[in-house]
Structure formats: structure tokens, C-alpha cells
C-alpha positions in Angstrom: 183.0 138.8 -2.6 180.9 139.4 0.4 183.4 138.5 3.5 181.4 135.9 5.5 181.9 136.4 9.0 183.2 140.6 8.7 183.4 141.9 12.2 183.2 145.6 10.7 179.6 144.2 10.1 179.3 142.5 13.5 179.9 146.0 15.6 177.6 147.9 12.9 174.9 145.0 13.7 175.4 144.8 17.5 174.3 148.6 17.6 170.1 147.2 17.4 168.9 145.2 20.1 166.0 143.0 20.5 163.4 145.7 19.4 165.2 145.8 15.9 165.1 142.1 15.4 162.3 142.6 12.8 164.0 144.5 10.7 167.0 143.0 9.9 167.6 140.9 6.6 169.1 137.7 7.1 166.1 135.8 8.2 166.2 132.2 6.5 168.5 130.3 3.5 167.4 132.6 0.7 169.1 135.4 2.2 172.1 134.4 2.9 175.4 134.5 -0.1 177.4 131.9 -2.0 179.9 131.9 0.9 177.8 131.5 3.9 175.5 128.7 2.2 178.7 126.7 1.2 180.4 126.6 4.9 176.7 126.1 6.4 177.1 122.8 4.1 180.6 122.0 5.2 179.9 122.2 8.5 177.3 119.4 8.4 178.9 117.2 6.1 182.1 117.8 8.8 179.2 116.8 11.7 178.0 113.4 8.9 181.3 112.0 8.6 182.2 112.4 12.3 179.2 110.7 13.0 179.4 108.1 10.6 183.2 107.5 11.8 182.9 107.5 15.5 179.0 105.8 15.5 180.3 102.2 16.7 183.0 103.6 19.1 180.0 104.2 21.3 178.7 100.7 23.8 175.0 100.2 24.8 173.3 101.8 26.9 170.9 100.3 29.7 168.0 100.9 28.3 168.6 99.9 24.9 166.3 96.7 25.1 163.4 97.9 26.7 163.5 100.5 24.1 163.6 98.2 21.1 161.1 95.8 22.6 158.6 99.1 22.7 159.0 100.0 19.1 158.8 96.0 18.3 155.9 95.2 20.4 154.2 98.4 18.7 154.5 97.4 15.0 153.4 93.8 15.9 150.5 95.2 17.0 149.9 98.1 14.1 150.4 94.9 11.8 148.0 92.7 13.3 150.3 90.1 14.6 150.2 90.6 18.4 148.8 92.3 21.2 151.9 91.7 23.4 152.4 95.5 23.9 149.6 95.4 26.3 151.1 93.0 28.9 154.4 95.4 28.8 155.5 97.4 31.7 156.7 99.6 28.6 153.1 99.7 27.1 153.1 103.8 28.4 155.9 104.8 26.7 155.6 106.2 23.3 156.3 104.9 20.2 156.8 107.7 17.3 160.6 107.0 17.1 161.1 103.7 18.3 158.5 102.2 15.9 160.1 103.5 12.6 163.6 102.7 14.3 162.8 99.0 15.0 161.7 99.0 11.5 165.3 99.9 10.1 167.1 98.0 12.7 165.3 94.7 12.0 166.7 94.6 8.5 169.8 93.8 9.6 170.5 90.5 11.7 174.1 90.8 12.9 173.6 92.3 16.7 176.9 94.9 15.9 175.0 96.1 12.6 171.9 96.5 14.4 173.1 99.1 17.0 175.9 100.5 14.8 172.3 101.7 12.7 170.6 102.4 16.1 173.4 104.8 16.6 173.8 106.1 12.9 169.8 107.2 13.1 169.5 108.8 15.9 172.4 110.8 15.4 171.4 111.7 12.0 167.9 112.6 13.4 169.6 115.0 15.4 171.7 116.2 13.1 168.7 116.7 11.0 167.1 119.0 14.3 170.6 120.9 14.4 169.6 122.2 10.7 166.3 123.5 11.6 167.9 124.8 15.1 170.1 126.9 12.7 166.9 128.1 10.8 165.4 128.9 13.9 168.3 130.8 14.9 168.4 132.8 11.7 164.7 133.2 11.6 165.1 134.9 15.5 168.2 136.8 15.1 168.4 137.3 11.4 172.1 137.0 11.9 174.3 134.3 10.2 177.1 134.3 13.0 174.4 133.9 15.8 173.0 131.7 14.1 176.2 129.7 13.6 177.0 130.2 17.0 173.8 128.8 18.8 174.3 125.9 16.6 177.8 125.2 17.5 177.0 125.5 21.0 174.4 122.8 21.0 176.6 120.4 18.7 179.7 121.3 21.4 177.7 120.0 24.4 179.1 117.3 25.0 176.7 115.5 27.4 174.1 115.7 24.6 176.9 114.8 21.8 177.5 111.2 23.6 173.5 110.6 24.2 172.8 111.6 20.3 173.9 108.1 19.1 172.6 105.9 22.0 170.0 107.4 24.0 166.6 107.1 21.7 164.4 108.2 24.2 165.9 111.9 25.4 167.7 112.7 22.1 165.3 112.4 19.6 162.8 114.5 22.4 165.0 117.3 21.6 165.3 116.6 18.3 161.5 116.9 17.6 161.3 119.7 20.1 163.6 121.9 18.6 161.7 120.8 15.2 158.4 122.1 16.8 159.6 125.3 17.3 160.7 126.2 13.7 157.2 125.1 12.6 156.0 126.9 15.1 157.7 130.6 14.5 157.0 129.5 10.6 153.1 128.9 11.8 152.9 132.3 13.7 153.7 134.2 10.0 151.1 132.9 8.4 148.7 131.6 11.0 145.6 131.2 8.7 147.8 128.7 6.7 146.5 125.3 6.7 149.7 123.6 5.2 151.8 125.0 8.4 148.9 123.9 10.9 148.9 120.5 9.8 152.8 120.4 10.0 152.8 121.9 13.3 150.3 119.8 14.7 152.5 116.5 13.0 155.4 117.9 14.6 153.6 118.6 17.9 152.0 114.8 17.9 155.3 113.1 17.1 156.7 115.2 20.1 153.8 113.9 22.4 154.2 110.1 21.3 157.7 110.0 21.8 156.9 111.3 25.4 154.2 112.7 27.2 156.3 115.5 28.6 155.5 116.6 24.8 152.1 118.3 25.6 154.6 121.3 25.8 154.2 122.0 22.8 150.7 122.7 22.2 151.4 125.1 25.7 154.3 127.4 23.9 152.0 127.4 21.0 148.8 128.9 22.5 151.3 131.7 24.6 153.1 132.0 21.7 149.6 133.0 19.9 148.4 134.8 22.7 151.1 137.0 23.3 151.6 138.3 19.8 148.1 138.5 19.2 147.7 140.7 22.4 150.6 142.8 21.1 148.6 143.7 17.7 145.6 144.0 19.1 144.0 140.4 17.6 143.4 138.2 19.9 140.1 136.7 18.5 142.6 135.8 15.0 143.9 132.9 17.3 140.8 131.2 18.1 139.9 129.2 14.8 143.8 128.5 13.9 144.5 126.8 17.5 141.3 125.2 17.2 142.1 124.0 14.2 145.7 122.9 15.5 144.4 120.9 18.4 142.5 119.0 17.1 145.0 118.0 14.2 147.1 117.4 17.0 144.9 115.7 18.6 144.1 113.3 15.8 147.7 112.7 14.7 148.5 111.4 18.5 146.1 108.8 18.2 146.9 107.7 14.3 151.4 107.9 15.3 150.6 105.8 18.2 149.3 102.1 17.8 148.9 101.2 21.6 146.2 104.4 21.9 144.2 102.4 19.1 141.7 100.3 21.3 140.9 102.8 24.7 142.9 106.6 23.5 141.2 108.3 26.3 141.7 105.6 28.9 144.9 104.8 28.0 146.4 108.3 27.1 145.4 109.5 31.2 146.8 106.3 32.1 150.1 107.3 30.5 149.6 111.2 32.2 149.1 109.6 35.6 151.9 106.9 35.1 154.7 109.4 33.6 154.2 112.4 35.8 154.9 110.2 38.5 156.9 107.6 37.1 157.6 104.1 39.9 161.8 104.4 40.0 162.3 103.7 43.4 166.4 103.4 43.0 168.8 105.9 44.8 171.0 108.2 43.1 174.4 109.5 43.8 173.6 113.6 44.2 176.6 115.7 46.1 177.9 112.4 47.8 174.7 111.1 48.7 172.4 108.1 47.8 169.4 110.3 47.5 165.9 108.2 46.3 164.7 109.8 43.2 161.4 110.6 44.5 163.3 112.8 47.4 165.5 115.0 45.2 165.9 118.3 46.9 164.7 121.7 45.1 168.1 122.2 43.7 168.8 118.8 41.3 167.8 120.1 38.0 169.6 123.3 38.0 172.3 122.3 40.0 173.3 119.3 37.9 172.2 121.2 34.4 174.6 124.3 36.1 177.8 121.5 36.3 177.7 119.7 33.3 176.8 122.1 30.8 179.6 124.1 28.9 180.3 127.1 31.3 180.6 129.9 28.4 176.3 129.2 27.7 175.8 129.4 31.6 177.4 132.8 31.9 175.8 134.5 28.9 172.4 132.9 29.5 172.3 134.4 33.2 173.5 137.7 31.2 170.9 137.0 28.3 168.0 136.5 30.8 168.8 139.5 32.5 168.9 142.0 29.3 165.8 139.9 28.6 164.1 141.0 31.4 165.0 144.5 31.6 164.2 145.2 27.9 160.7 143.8 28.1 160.0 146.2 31.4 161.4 148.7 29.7 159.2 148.6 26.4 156.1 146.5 28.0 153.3 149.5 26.9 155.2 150.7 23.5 154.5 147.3 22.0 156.5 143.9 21.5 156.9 141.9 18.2 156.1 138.7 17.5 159.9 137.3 17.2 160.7 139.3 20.6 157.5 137.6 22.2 159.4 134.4 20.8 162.8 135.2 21.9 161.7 135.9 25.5 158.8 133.0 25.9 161.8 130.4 24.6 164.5 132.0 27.0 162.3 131.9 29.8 160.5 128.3 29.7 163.1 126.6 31.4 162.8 128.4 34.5 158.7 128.3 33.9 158.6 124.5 33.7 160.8 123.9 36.7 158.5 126.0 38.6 155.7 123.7 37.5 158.0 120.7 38.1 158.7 121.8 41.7 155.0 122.0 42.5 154.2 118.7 40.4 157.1 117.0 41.9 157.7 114.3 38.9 160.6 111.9 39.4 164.2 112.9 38.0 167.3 110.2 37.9 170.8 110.4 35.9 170.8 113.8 35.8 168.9 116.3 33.6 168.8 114.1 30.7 165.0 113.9 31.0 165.3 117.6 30.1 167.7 117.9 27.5 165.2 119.9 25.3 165.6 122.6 27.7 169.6 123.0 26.2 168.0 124.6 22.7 165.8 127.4 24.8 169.0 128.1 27.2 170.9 128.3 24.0 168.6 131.2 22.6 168.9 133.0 25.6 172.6 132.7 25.4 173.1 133.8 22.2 170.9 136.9 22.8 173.0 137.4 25.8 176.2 137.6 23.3 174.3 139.8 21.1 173.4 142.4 24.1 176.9 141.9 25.9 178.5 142.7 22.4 176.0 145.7 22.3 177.3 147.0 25.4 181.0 147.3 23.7 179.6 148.6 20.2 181.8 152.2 20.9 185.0 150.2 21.3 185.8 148.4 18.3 188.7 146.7 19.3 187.2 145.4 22.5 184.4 144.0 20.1 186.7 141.9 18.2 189.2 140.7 20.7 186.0 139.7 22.8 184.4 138.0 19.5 187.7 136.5 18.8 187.8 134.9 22.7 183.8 134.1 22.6 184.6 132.0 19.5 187.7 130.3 20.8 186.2 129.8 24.3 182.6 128.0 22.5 185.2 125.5 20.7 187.0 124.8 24.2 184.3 121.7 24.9 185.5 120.2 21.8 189.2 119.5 22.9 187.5 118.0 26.1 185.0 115.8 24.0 188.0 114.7 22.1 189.7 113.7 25.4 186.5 112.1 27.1 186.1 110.0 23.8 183.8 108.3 23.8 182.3 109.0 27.2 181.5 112.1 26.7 178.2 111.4 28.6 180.4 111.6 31.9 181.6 115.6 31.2 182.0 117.8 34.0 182.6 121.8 33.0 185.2 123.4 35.6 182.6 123.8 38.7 183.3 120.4 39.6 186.5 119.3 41.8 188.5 117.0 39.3 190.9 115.7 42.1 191.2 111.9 42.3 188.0 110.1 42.5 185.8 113.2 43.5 183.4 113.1 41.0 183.2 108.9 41.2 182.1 109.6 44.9 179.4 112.2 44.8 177.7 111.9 41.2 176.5 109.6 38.8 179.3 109.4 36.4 178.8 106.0 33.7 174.8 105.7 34.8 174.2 104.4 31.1 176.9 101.1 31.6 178.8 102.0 28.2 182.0 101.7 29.3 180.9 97.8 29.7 181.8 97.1 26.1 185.5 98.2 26.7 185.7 96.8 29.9 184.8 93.1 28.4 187.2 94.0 25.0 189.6 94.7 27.7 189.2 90.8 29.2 189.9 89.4 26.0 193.0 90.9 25.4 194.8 90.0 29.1 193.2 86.2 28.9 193.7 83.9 26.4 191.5 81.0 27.7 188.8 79.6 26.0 186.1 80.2 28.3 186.1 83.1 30.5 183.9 83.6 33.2 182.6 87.6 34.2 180.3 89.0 36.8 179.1 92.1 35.9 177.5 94.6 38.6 174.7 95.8 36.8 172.3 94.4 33.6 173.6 97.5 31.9 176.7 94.8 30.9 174.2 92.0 29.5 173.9 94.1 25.8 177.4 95.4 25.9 178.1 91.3 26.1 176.1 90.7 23.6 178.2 93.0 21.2 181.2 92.0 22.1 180.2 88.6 22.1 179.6 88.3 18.3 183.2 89.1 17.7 184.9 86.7 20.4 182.5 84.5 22.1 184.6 83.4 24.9 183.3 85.7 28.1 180.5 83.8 29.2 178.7 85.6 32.2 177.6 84.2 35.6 174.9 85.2 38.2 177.2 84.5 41.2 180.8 86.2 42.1 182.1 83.1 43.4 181.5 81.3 40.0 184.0 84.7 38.2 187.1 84.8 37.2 186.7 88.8 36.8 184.5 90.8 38.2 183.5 94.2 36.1 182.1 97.2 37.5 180.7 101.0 36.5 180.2 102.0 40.2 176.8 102.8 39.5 175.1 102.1 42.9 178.1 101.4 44.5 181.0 104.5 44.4 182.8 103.2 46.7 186.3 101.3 45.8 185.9 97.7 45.9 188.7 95.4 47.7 189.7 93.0 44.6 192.3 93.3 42.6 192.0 95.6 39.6 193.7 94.7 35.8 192.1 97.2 34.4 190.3 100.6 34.9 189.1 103.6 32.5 189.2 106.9 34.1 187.6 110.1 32.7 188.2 113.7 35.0 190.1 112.0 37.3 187.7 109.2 38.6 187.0 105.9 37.8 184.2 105.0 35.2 184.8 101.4 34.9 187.1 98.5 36.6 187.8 95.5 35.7 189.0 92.8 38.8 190.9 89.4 38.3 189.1 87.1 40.8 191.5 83.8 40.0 194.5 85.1 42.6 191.8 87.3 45.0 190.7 83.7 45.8 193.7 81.5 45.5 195.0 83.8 48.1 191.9 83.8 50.7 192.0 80.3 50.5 195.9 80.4 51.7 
């Protein structure tokens, strides 16, 4: 029986490099054995039932309403009903996900069932975009263990772990992203193939009408085309194809999203103006500082992408882009295939895009969440950078496996620290940070999304057994996390002034600083503070002494 993951095979493969990609076997499901197929469907019925077990651990997030209200307000109008979507704020935001979303959720009346399957979906959707990342990984490398190990990486992040079950605006981004470019490698096989346009183009369009930011897509498309028709001599081939996919894409925009019905032109540039500059005129905590959104310095995507991301696909991505680099100089004029135009377009887009982001200055808050779908491309060029650095040891077999031995042990390492920030993974740190006491609470955004809420109130009704219990919260992200707990014990009813509380619950978020209450309870994640909880009854007793 063929052995499934046989280093022997590893140092014998590690020997080609990026210019043999072509010509190795393994390229999609077909190809690989009994063995390989059967722990490729372990794996992700392991990922289902940890989903499906840990779904509800997880609070709401801050957003959650607006983001319901924008899939309901849209069906109400597809339907006929209402035109209530154009007096939103919201009424820029896409609807591909949220629409269908709101249309599962509302089938359901208890509040806990209804974000329980919020949850349950959108983790599932991107458990469903981890598959095709796998295919895409196969289809690049036409490796099984690379493949396998760019998927692991991306399931082990844990930033993007937590925000797979809650946040339905930046996860299922990624999700379609990563979905756009399988059908886009499968489009650039067989580009006069009308079945894989028209996907594409879906694909492309769904990406778009979740967020504008999508328009990506039909940009790595046409360089994608370009390049690899430039490198055999064909560039004219592309013109009818990418004619024929823009305006499929174009079509499929309009038809996946209601509130483009009436005006599209009007109110798609509308949407372009509104996003890439989008009115958040709040203060973030960046390297100590309340910094304005709209003034982050040069630095805040890398830098915070560089601290919370798992340090192992860092280090071989820097090495990846490097190898990257020096094999396409090298082998510019002797031509380039079509999956090595791929491999170094995908690798290389991150750093494009926030070049073009530094000169169009959009605004940035929480974080890189906004730019989650840059983790799959980083990934790629990590996982070529293991490929080349194993390359480098191919003469010293021993080396190769202890390394491959360590690589593998060190990619699982995030999972012990998911399993320790459960289930605030969303507040992970990798080991660039300081971790002594109340560091991180001081100079970065740590609970931005208000989850920890949902304990903090659960909390409450465990140390007070009065029948009405009055909480001030310090931020609306507590008002849904009340709501959910709410259904199970109705007794916390919240107030609008502190003086009227008999506890006062806060995530810090605006406010790092320690507070001069009392504290019952706290959860701390790394060191620092996420959440407190403070008993106002005695705080005030005394002052009145």
C-alpha cells in the first residue's frame, strides 16, 4: 500500500523547483490513492464536528445586527415588500451572503438558534473554501503534503479560526476569494470553455457583492491571462474569453444584488466612492496610541498582519518571496508556465495591493481583518518557501526529515494556543508581542468585536441571585450578547446611566486604561484583560460614607 506521507518521496520530490511544477502528477482528487483521499476526508469531518461542537461557545459580535438588517432589508425588497434598504446607512454594503443567510436564519425564532445557525453557516462556508484551497494547492504544487500543509496553515490561524463563525462580512470575503481562484487556475486550462467562464464570472460577482474590495478578482484574472499568454506567445487568445468574462461578470453583479436593481451605475460608483473611503471617524489603539483610522501610519497593515499571524508562515513566506523572486530573474527570457505565472502573481499580490492601498489611502480599523483574503496568497508563498528551503537540504537526508518532522510539529503549535484562547481566539498574539501583564490591553485592540460580553453577563448571573439585576455596559457591542443571554435568564436588565448599575461590564475597547471600581470578575487572554466585570452596589455605599 502506497505509504501516504513517505519522506523518501518528499527528498526525491524537493530535488524540482518551481520550473518543474508542470510536470509532476498529483495535480487534483483523481490522482491521488485510497489512503490519501480517506485522511483528506477525516480531516474535514474532524474540522465539521469541531465546528458543529464549539459553534455556540462563540458571543456576538458588534456588527451582527447591521449585518442581518442588510441581508433582511435586501430580500424585502427582491420580494417586493419594501424599499426600506434605501433609507439604510447599510444600503452600500453588499448582499450575496447576507441575503441567503437571513434566509436560513429567519426560519428559526428562538434568538440562541438563530446565531447558533449564523455561526454554523459561515463556518461551514468556509470550511467549504478550505476544500477548494486544498485543490488549489494540489492543482499549484501537485504535491499532497503541500497541499495538506497550506491547508492546515489556514485552518491553524487562529485569528481567522474565531472570525469564521461570527464575522459574515470578512470570512465569507475569503471564503469566496479563495473560491475565485480555483475557478480561476481551472479557467486558465481551458480558457475557450464557456462552462468555466460563466463559473468564474459567478464566483467573481458573488466576490464583488459581498464587498466591493471584490473587483480584485477580475484584476488577477486579466494578469493572470496576460502573463501566460505573453509566455506562449498568445496574447490575442485572451481577448474574446475576458470579454466574455466581464461581462458575465458584469451581469451576474447586477442579478446577485437587489439594491443595484433601480440605478446599477449610479448606485454601484456610489458604493466605489463610499467604500474606498469609508466615514469611521473612531480612534484605534495602534502601539499604545489612540490613532484615528483615517491617520494610520504606513506601517498598520503589515505590522499588525506581522504580530498576529502564526510566526512559522511569516518566516517561510519572507523565504518563499525571496526564492520567488530570484527564480523568476533567473529564468525571465527561457520562458515561465502558466502555474509558475500563478504561483508568483498569488505570492506577490499582497505586497501589490498595499502599494495601491498606500497611495489610495482607504480606511483600516480592528486590525487587518478587512484583509483576511490576503492569508490564502501569503499561505502559497509560504508553502513554496518550504518546498525551496527543503530543496536547499535535498543532499542531506537526515536534515530533510528532522526539518520536516519540526516544520510539521511547529505548523500544529497555534493549535495548543487556540485551544488555550478558547474561544477568543480573535485576541491571538504570535510571540512578537510582549505578553507581560496588561501589555497587549494597553497598546492594541484586543476584544474589538465585544464577544467576551456574553460571558461577562453569564458571569453576573451566577454571583447574584436577585431578580432584577441592573448592568451598564461600555459599548453597544453588549446589547446582542444581552439579548442571548437574555433568552435563558431574563433577569439582567440594562441601563443607559452608570449611576442607575449595580455592575458595570467592560471590553476596554476605547478605553485601555484600568478603571477605579471594584472588579468580581475578569477574563484574561496573553496576559491582559479582555473583559471585567465591576460590582457598583458597595463602590457606591462606600462614596456615600
Amino acid at each position: 500500500m502506497t505509504n501516504w506521507f513517505n519522506f523518501d518521496n518528499i527528498a526525491i520530490q524537493i530535488n524540482y523547483g518551481l520550473g518543474d511544477m508542470d510536470n509532476l502528477k498529483q495535480n487534483n482528487l483523481k490522482t491521488l490513492n485510497a489512503i490519501q483521499k480517506l485522511i483528506l476526508f477525516l480531516l474535514f469531518a474532524a474540522f465539521a464536528l469541531i465546528g458543529l461542537l464549539i459553534a455556540d461557545d462563540y458571543g456576538v459580535p458588534w456588527d451582527d445586527h447591521l449585518q442581518y438588517q442588510i441581508g433582511k432589508q435586501n430580500y424585502e425588497y427582491a420580494i417586493g415588500e419594501n424599499q426600506d434598504i434605501f433609507k439604510s446607512a447599510d444600503q452600500h454594503y453588499g448582499s450575496a451572503f447576507e441575503l441567503p443567510l437571513y434566509i436560513i436564519q429567519k426560519q428559526f425564532t428562538s434568538y440562541q438558534n438563530q446565531i447558533f445557525v449564523r455561526h454554523l453557516v459561515t463556518h461551514f462556508y468556509f470550511l467549504f473554501a478550505l476544500f477548494f484551497f486544498f485543490l488549489l494547492l494540489l492543482r499549484l504544487f501537485k504535491n499532497y503534503q503541500y497541499a495538506i500543509l497550506g491547508l492546515i496553515f489556514l485552518y491553524l490561524s487562529p485569528r481567522i479560526f474565531a472570525d469564521s463563525f461570527y464575522n459574515t462580512k470578512d470570512i465569507p470575503f475569503l471564503s469566496t476569494f479563495i473560491i475565485s481562484l480555483y475557478s480561476l487556475i481551472i479557467l486558465i486550462e481551458s480558457p475557450s470553455s464557456l462552462k468555466r467562464l460563466s463559473i468564474h464570472a459567478f464566483v467573481s460577482a458573488f466576490l464583488i457583492d459581498i464587498r466591493i474590495i471584490g473587483f480584485i478578482a477580475p484584476i488577477i484574472t486579466i494578469s493572470l491571462f496576460f502573463f501566460h499568454y505573453i509566455a506562449q506567445r498568445g496574447f490575442r487568445k485572451t481577448l474574446k474569453p475576458m470579454g466574455i468574462y466581464l461581462l458575465l461578470t458584469l451581469v451576474m453583479i447586477y442579478a446577485l444584488w437587489p439594491a443595484l436593481w433601480p440605478n446599477p451605475a449610479v448606485h454601484f460608483m456610489q458604493t466605489m466612492a463610499r467604500m474606498s473611503h469609508f466615514p469611521w471617524n473612531y480612534s484605534t489603539l495602534f502601539m499604545g496610541e489612540m490613532v484615528k483610522a483615517f491617520h494610520n501610519p504606513w506601517y498598520y497593515v503589515p505590522w499588525w498582519l506581522g504580530i498576529t499571524s502564526p510566526l512559522i508562515i511569516i518566516i517561510f513566506y519572507l523565504f518563499g518571496l525571496v526564492a520567488l523572486i530570484q527564480h523568476f530573474i533567473k529564468n525571465v527570457e527561457t520562458g515561465i508556465t502558466k502555474h509558475q505565472w500563478s504561483v508568483f502573481i498569488f505570492a506577490l499580490f499582497p505586497i501589490d495591493l498595499w502599494i495601491l492601498f498606500l497611495i489610495l489611502k482607504p480606511t483600516f480599523y480592528d486590525g487587518w481583518r478587512h484583509l483576511y483574503f490576503f492569508a490564502p496568497l501569503i499561505i502559497i508563498g509560504a508553502v513554496y518557501g518550504v518546498r525551496q528551503f527543503l530543496r536547499l537540504l535535498r543532499k542531506q537526508k537526515k536534515a530533510t526529515i528532522i526539518l520536516s518532522i519540526f516544520s510539521v510539529s511547529i505548523a500544529f503549535f497555534p493549535a495548543i494556543q487556540m485551544l488555550i484562547l478558547h474561544p477568543y481566539q480573535q485576541t491571538y498574539f504570535n510571540g512578537l508581542v510582549n505578553k507581560s501583564e496588561e501589555y497587549i490591553r494597553q497598546h492594541y485592540e484586543f476584544d474589538y468585536w465585544g464577544l467576551s460580553f456574553k460571558e461577562g453577563m453569564e458571569a453576573i448571573l451566577k454571583i447574584d441571585d436577585r431578580a432584577t439585576i441592573l448592568v451598564y455596559i461600555s459599548n453597544e457591542s453588549g446589547i446582542d450578547n444581552w439579548r442571548l443571554v437574555n433568552e435563558k435568564d431574563p433577569r439582567i436588565k440594562l441601563v443607559e446611566r452608570l449611576e442607575d448599575a449595580n455592575y458595570f461590564i467592560s471590553n476596554y475597547r476605547f478605553h485601555p486604561e484600568d478603571y477605579a471600581y471594584p472588579e468580581v470578575y475578569s477574563l484574561s487572554r496573553q496576559g491582559s484583560k479582555i473583559l471585567s466585570v465591576f460590582k457598583l452596589d458597595d463602590y457606591e455605599a462606600r462614596a456615600k460614607e
